[in-house]
Backbone bond lengths (Angstrom), bond angles and torsions (degrees), N, CA, C in turn:
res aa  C-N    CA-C-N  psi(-1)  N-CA   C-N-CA  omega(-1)  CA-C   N-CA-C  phi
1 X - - - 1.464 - - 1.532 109.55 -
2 X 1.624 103.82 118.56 1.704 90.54 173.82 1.457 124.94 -76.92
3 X 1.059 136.21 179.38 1.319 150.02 -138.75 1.965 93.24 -85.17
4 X 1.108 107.73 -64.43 1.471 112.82 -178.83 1.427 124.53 -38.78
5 X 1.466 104.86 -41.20 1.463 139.54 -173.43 1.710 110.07 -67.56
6 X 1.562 93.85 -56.60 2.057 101.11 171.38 1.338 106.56 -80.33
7 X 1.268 140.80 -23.95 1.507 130.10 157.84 2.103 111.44 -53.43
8 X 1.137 95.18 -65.97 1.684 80.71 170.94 1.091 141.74 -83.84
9 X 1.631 103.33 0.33 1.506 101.80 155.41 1.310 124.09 -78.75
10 X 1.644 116.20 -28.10 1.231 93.87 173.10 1.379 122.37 -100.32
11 X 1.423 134.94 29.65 1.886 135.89 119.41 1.441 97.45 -9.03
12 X 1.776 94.29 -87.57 0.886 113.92 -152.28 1.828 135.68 -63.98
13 X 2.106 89.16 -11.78 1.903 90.07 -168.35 1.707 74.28 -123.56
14 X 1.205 124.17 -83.76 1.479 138.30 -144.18 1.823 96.18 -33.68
15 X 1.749 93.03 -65.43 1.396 91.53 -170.24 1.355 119.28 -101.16
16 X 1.340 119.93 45.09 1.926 127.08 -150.81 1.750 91.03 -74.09
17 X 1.287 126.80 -7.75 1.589 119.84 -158.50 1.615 89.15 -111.89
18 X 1.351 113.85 -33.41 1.657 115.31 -165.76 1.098 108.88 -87.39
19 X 1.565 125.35 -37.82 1.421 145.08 -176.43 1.493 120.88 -79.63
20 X 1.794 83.72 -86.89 1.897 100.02 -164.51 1.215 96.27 -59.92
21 X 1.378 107.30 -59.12 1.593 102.98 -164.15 1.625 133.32 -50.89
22 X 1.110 108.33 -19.27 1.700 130.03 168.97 1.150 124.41 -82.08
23 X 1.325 98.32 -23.42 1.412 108.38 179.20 1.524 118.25 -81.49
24 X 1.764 99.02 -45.14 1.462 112.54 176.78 1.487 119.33 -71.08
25 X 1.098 108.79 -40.60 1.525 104.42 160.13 1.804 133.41 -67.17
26 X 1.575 114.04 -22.64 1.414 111.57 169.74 2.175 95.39 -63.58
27 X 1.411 105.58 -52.55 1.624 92.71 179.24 1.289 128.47 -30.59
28 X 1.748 116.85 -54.12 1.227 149.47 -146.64 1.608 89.24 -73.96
29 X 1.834 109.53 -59.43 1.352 120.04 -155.41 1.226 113.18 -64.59
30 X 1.334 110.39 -52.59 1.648 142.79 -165.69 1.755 109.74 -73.36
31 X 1.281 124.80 -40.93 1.085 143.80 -160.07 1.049 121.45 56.70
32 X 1.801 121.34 51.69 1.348 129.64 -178.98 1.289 122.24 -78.53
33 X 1.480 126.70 -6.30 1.279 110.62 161.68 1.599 106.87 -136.99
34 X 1.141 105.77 159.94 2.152 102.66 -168.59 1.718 84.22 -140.83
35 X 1.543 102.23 160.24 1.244 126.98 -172.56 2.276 102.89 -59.45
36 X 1.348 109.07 132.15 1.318 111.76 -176.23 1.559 117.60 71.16
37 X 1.537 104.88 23.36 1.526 101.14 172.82 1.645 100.43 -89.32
38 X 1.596 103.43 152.25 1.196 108.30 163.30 1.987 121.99 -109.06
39 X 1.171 124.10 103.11 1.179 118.08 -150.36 1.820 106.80 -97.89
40 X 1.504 115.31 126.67 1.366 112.73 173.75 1.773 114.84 -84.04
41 X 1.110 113.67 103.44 1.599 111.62 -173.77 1.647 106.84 -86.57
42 X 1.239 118.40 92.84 1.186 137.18 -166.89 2.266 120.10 -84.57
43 X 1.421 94.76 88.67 1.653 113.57 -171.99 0.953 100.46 -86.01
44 X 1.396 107.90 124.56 1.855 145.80 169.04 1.785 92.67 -70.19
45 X 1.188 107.22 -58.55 1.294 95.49 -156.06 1.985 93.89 131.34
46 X 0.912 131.70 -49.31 1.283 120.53 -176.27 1.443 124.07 -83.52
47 X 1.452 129.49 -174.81 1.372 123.02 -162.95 1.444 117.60 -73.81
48 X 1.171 110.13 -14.72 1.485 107.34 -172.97 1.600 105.74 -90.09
49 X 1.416 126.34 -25.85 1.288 124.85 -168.50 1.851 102.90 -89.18
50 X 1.234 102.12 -16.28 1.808 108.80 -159.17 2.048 92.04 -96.17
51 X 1.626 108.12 -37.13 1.234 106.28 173.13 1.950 108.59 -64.74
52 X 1.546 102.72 -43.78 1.458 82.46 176.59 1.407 139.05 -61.66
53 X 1.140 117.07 -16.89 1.403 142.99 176.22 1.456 101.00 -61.98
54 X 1.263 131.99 -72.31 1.141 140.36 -178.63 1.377 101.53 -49.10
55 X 1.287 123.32 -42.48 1.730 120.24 -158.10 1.883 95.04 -73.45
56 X 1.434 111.48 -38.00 1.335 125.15 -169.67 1.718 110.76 -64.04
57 X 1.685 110.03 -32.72 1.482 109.61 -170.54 2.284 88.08 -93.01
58 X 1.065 103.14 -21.88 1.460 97.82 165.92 1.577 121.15 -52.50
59 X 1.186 101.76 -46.71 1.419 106.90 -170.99 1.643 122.61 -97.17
60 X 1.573 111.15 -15.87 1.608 135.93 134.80 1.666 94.70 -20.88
61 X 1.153 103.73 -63.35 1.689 96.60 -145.17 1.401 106.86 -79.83
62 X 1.527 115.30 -35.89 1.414 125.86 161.53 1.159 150.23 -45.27
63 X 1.296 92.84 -24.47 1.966 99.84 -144.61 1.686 89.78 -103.89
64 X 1.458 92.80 161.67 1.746 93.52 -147.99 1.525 94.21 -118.89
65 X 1.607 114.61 15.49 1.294 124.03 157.48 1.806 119.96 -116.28
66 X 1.634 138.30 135.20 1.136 114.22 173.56 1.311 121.59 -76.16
67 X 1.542 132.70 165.86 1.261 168.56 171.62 1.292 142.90 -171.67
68 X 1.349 148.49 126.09 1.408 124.29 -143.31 1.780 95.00 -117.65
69 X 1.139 105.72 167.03 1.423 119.13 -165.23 2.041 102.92 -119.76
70 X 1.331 119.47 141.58 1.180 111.04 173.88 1.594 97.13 -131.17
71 X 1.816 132.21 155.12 1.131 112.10 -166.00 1.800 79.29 -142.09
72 X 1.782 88.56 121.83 1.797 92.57 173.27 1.695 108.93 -104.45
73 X 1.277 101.47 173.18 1.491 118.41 142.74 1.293 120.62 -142.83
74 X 1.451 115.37 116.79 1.266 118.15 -175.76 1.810 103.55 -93.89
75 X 1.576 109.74 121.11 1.916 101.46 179.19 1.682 101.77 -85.82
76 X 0.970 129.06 135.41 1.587 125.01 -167.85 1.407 80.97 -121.36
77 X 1.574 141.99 25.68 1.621 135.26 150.88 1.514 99.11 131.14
78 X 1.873 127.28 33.27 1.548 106.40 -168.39 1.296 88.68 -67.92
79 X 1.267 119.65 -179.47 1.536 158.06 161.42 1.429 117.27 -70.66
80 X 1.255 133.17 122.03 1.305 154.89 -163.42 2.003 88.93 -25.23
81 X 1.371 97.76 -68.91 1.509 105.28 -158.25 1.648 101.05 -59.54
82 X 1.330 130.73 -46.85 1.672 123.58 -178.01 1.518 96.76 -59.61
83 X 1.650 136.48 -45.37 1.342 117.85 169.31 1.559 130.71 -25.63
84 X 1.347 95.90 -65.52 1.257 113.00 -176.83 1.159 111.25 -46.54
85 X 1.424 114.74 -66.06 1.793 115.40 174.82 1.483 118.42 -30.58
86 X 1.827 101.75 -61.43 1.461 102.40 176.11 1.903 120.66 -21.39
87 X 1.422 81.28 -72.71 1.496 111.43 -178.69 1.666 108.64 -41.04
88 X 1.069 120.63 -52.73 1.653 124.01 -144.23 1.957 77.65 -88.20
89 X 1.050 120.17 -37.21 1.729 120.03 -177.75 1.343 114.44 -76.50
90 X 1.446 109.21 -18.32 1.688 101.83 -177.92 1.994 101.66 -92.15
91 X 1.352 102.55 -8.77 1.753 109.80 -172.93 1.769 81.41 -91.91
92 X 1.143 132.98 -71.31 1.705 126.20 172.74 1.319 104.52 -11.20
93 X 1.227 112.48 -92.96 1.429 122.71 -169.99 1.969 131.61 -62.06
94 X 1.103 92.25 -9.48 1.279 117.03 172.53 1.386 110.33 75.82
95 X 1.428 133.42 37.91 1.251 133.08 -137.82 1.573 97.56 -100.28
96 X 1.308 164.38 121.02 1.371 157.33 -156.38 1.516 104.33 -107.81
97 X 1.232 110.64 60.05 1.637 106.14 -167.33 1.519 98.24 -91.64
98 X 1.957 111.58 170.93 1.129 121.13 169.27 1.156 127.50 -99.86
99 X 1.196 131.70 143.64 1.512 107.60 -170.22 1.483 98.68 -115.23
100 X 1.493 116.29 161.09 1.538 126.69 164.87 1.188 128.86 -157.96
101 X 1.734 123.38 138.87 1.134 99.90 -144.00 1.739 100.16 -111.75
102 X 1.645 121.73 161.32 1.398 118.48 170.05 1.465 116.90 -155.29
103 X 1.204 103.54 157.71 1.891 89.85 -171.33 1.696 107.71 -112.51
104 X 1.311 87.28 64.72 1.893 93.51 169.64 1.385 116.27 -73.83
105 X 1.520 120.10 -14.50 1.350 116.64 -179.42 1.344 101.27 -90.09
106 X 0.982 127.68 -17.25 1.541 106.03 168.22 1.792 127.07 -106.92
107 X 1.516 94.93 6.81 1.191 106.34 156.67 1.367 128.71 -79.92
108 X 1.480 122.80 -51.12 1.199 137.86 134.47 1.495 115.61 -9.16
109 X 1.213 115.71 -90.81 1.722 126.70 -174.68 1.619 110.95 -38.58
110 X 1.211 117.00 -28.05 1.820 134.58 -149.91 1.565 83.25 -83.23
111 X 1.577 121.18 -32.96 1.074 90.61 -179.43 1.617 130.96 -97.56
112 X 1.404 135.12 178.97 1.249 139.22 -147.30 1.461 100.15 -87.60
113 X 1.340 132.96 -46.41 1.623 143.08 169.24 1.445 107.28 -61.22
114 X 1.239 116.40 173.11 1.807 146.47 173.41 1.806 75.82 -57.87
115 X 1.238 114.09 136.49 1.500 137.69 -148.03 2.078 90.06 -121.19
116 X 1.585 103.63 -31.28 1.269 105.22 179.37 1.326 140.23 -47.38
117 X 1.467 141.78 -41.13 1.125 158.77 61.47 1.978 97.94 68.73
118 X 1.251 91.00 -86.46 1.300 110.50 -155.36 1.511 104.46 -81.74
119 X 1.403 119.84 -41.63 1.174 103.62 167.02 1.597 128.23 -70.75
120 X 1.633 113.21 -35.82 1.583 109.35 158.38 1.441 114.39 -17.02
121 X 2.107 94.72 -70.21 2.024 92.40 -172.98 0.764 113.62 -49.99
122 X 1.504 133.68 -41.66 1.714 136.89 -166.68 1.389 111.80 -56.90
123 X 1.480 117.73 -53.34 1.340 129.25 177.66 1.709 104.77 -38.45
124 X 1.228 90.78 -77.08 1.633 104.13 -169.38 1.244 89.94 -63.08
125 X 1.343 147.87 -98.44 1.696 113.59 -166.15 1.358 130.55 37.61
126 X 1.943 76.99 -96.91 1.512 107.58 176.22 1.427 123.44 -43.37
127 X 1.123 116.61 -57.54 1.758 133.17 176.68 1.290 109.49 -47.47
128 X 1.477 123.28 -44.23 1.481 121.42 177.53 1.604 103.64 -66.25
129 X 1.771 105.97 -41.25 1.696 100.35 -170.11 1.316 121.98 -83.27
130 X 1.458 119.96 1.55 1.423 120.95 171.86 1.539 109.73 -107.64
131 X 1.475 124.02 -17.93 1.473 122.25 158.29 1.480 113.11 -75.85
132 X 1.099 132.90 -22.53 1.635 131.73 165.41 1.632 88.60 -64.05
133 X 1.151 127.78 -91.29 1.725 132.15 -171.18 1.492 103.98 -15.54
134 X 1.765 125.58 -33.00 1.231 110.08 -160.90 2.055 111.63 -116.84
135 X 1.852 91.99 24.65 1.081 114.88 -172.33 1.349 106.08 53.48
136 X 1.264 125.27 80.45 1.380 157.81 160.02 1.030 128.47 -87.00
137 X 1.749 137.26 101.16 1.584 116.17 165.07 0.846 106.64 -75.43
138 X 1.787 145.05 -37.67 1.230 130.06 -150.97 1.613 108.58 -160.42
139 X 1.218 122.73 151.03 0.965 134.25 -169.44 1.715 138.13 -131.83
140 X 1.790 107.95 111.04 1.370 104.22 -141.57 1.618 102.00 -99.64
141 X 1.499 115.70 144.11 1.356 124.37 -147.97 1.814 85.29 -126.81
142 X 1.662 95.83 148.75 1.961 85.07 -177.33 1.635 113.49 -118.38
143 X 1.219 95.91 68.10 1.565 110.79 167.87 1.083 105.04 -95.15
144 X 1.621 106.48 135.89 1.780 136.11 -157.56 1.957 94.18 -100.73
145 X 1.379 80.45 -172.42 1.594 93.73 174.85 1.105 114.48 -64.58
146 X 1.416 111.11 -48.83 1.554 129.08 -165.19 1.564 108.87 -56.62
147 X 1.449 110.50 -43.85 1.226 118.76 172.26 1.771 128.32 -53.94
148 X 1.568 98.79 -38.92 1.416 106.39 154.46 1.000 146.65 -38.61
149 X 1.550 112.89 -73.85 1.490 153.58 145.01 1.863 105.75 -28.91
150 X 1.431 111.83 -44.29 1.853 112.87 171.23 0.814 106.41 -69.58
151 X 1.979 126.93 -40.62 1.655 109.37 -152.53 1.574 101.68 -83.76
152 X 1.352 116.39 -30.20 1.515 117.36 176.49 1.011 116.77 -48.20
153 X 1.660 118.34 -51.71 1.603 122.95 -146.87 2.100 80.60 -98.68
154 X 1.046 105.59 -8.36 1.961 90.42 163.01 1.377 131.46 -82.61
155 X 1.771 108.25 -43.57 1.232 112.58 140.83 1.488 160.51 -38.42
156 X 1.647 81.96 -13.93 1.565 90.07 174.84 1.437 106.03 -105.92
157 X 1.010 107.67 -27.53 1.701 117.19 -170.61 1.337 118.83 -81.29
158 X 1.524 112.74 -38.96 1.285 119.36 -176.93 1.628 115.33 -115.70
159 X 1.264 124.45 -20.23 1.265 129.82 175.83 1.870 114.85 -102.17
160 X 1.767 101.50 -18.74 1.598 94.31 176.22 2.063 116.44 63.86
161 X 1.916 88.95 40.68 1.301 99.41 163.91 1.329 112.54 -152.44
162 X 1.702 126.35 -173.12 1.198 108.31 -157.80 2.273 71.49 -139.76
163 X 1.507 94.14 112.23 1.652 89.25 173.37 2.046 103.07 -175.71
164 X 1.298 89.74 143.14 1.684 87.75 -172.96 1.019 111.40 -114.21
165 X 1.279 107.93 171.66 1.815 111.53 157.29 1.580 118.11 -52.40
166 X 1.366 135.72 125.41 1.030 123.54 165.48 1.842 127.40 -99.66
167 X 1.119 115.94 165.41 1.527 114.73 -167.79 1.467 108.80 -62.36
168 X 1.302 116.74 -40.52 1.098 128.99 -173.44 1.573 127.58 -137.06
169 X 1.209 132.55 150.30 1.840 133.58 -175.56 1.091 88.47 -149.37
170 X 1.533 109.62 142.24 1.520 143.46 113.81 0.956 123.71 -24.94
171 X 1.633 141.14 93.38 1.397 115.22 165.19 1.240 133.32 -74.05
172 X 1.318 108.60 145.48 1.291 128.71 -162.15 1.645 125.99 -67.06
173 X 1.189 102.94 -45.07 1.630 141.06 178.15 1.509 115.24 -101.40
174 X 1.370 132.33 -9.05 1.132 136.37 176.41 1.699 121.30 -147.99
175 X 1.547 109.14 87.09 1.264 122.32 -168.89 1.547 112.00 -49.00
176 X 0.851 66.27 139.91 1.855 81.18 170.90 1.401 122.89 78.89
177 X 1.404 116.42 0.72 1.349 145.47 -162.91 1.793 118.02 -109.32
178 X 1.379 118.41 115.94 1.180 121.77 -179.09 1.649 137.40 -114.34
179 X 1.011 133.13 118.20 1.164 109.17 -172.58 1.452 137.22 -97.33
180 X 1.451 144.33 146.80 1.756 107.58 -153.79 1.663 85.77 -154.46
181 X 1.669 104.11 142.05 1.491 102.85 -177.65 1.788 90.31 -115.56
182 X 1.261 97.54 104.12 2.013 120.01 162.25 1.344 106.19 -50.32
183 X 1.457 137.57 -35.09 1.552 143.57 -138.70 2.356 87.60 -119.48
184 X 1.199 85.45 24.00 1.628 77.60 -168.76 1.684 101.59 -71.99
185 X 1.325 124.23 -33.73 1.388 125.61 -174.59 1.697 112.84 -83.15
186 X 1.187 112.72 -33.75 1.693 116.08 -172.39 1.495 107.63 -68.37
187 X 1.490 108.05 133.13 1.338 109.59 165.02 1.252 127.01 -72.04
188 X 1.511 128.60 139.35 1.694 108.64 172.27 1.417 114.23 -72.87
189 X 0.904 127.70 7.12 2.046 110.62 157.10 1.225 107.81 -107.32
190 X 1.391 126.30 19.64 1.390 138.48 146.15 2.094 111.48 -64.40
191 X 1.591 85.38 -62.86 1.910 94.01 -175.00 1.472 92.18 -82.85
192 X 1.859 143.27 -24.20 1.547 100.81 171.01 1.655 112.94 -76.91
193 X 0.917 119.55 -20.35 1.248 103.91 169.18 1.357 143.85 -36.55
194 X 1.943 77.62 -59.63 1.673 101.31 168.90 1.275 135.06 -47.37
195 X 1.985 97.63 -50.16 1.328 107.12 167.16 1.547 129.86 -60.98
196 X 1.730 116.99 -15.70 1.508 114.16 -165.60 1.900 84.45 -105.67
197 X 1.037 102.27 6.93 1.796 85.60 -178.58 2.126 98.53 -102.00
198 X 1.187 110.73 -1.13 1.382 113.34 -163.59 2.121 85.90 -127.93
199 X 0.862 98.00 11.67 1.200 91.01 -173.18 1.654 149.16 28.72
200 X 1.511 80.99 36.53 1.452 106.03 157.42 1.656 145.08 -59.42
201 X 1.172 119.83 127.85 1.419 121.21 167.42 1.339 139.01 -132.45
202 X 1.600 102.91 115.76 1.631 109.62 -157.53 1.594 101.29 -103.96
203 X 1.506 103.21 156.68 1.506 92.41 175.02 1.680 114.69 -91.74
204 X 1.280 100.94 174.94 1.816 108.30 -142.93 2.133 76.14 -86.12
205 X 1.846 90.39 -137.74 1.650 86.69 158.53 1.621 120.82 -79.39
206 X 1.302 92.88 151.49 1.691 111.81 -179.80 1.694 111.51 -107.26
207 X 1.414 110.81 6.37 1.482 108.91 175.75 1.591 119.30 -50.45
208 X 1.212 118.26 136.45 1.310 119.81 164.67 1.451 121.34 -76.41
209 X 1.290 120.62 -14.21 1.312 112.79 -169.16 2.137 101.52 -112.06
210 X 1.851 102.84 3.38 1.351 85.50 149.58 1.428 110.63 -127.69
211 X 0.561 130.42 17.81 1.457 139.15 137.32 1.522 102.70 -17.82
212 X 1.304 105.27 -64.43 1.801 114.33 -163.20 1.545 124.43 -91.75
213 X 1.371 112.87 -2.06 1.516 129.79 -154.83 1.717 104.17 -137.98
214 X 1.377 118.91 137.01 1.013 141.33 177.42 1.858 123.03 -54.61
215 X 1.187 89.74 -51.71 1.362 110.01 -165.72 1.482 118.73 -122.98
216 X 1.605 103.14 61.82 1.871 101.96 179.75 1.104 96.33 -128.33
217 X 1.506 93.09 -146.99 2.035 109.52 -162.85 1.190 118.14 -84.71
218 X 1.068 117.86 2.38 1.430 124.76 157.86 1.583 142.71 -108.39
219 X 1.222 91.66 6.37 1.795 136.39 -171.38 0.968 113.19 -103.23
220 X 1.885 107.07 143.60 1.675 101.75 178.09 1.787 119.91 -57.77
221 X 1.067 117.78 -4.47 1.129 104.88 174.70 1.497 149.45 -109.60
222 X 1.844 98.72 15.16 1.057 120.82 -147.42 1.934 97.35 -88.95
223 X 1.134 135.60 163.20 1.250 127.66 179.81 1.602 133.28 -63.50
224 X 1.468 96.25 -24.04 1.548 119.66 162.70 1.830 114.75 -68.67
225 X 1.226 122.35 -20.00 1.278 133.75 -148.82 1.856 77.90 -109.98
226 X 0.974 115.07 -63.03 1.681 131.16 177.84 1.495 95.69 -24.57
227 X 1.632 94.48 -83.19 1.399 104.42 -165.66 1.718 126.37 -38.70
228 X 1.515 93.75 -49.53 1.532 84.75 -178.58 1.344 120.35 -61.00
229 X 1.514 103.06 -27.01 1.441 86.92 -176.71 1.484 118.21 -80.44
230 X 1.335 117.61 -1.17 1.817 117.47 -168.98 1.850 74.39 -97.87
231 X 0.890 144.53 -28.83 1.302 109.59 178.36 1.324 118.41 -82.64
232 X 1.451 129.97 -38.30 1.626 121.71 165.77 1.273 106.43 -34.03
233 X 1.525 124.99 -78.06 1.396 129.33 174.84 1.694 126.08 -24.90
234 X 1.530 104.64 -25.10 1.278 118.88 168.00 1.420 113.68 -86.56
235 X 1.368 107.72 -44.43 1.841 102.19 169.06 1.513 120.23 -70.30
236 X 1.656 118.47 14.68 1.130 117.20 -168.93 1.760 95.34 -98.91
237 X 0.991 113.48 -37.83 1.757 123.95 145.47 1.820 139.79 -44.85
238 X 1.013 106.02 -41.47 1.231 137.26 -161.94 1.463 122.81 -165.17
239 X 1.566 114.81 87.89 1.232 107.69 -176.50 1.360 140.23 -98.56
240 X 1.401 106.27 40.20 1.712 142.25 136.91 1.190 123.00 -76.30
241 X 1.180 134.76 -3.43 1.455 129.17 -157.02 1.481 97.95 -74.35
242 X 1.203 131.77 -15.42 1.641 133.62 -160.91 1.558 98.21 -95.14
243 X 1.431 100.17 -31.78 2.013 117.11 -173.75 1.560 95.07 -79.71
244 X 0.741 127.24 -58.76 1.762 133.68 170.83 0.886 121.16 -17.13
245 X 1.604 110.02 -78.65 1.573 145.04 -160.82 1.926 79.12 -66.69
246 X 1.523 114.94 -72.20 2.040 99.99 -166.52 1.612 85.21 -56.00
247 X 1.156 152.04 -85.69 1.547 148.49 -129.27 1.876 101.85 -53.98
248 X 0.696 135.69 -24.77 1.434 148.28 -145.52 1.491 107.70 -100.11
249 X 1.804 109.42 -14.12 1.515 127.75 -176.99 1.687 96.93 -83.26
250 X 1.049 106.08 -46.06 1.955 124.34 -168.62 1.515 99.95 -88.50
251 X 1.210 133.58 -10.29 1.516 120.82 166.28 1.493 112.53 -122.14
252 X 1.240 121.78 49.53 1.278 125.43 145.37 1.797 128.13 -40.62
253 X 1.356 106.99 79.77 1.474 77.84 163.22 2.170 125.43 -101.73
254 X 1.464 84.43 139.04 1.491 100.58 -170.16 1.105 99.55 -55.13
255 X 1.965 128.51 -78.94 1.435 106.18 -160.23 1.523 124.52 -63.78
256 X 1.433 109.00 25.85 1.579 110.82 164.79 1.050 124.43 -96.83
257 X 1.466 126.63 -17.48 1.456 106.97 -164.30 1.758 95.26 -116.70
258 X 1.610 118.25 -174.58 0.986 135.62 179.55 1.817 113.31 -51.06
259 X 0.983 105.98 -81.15 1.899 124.79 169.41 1.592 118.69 -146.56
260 X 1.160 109.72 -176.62 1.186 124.78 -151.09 1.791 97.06 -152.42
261 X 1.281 107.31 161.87 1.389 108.24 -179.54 2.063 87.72 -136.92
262 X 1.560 99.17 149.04 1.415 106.01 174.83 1.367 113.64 -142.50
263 X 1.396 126.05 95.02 1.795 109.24 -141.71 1.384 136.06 86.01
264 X 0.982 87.37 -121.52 1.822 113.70 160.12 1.665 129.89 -101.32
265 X 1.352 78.00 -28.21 1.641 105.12 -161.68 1.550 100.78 -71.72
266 X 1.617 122.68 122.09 1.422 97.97 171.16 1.993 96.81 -104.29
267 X 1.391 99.76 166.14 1.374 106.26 155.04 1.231 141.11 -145.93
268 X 1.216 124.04 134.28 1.510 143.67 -138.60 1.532 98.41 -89.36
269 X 1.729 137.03 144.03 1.027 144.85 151.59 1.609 95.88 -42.09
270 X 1.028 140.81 -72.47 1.274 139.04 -164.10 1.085 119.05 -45.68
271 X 1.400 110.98 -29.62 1.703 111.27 -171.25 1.783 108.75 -80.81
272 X 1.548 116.77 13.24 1.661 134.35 156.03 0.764 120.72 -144.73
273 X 1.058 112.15 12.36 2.235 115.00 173.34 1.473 95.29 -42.72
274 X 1.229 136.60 -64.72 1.574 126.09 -157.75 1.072 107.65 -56.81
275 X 1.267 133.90 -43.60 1.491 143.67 -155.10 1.833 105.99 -69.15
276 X 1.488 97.35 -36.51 1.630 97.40 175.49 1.797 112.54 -77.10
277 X 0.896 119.24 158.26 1.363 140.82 121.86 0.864 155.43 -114.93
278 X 1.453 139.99 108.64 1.721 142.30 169.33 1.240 128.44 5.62
């Protein structure tokens, strides 16, 4: 069996419960892809974006409705050596992506503040404006569970709100354009696994601006880096706490908590206190 061949077979057999199956059901649940979509599958370069790709030409071959798939890489300024990787992993996997190039990382960096922020928007920007160019409705991004489960439990802790990642957006700034995370159910020690059993190696972050700095988003000390670990430490108690924290998005109940925001609009428990009773 050649090499290409035992990488997608085991998607499909080794890890069919960790992988496919999470995968096929965030589609199913979410309704991230509909008959005649054209989807931009948008690669970072790391394991989670290079596994979705693969999961996407998996389900290409499957799916018993058409839609066509386009597979980019946008370089926003990596460094000679994360290129290369890209490259030598998209010839591995056989992945036929496009590449294009832009210098948001040094637009970003140029400025005087945390550069993070601004290059995020830039990124995504771009991603919406080169999947429109390639007749794109929508565009799939490879944030995992874990990523979910962090942005919530960051929001509450550090921003003093209660709001998650969702499966899917509307874009805002680019009509007609959607964005949808496929990888919403898989855990990431689901895909490192995957990747160290296929013997893969993706690069970690490729930021230029931590590259140079001690203490960012790719660093032990960054708030994302925090979180996971105060939640392991929490599954060391309770080893649901990860099932919780996502379940806890879908059981909101309203007349329990303080307020709520809808828009703009916020709204106050008070503004129906009468209406309830005990």
């Amino acid at each position: 069996m050649d090499r290409i061949t035992q990488i997608e077979r085991s998607i499909i057999k080794t890890y069919r419960s960790k992988l496919w199956a999470p995968f096929i059901k965030a589609l199913k649940e979410y309704e991230l892809i509909k008959p005649g979509d054209k989807v931009c599958v948008c690669i970072s370069g790391g394991k989670d974006s290079m596994l979705m790709a693969k999961l996407f030409q998996e389900v290409k071959r499957h799916s018993d409705f058409e839609f066509d798939v386009q597979y980019l890489v946008m370089n926003p300024g990596y460094n000679e050596y994360n290129l290369e990787v890209i490259k030598k992993n998209l010839e591995i996997l056989q992945i036929p992506a496009t590449f294009v190039e832009t210098n948001i990382f040094d637009i970003a960096n140029a400025q005087d503040r945390s550069p993070c922020y601004l290059c995020a928007k830039m990124r995504r920007g771009a991603l919406y404006n080169f999947a429109g160019k390639l007749g794109c409705n929508k565009i799939a991004l490879g944030h995992h569970y874990d990523d979910v489960i962090e942005t919530t439990l960051m929001n509450m802790l550090n921003v003093g709100s209660f709001q998650t990642m969702l499966p899917k957006l509307h874009s805002t700034n680019h009509k007609g354009m959607e964005l949808i995370r496929p990888m919403y159910l898989i855990r990431e020690k689901d895909i490192v696994n995957w990747a160290k059993y296929n013997d893969l190696q993706f690069i970690q972050c490729a930021c230029r601006f931590t590259e140079s700095i001690a203490n960012a988003a790719c660093n032990s000390g960054s708030q994302r880096h925090e979180t996971k670990k105060l939640i392991k430490e929490l599954e060391s108690y309770n080893p649901v706490v990860a099932k919780n924290i996502f379940k806890s998005a879908t059981n909101v109940y309203m007349d329990k908590i303080l307020g709520y925001k809808k828009g703009d609009e916020y709204i106050s428990f008070l503004d129906h206190y009468d209406e309830y009773e005990e």
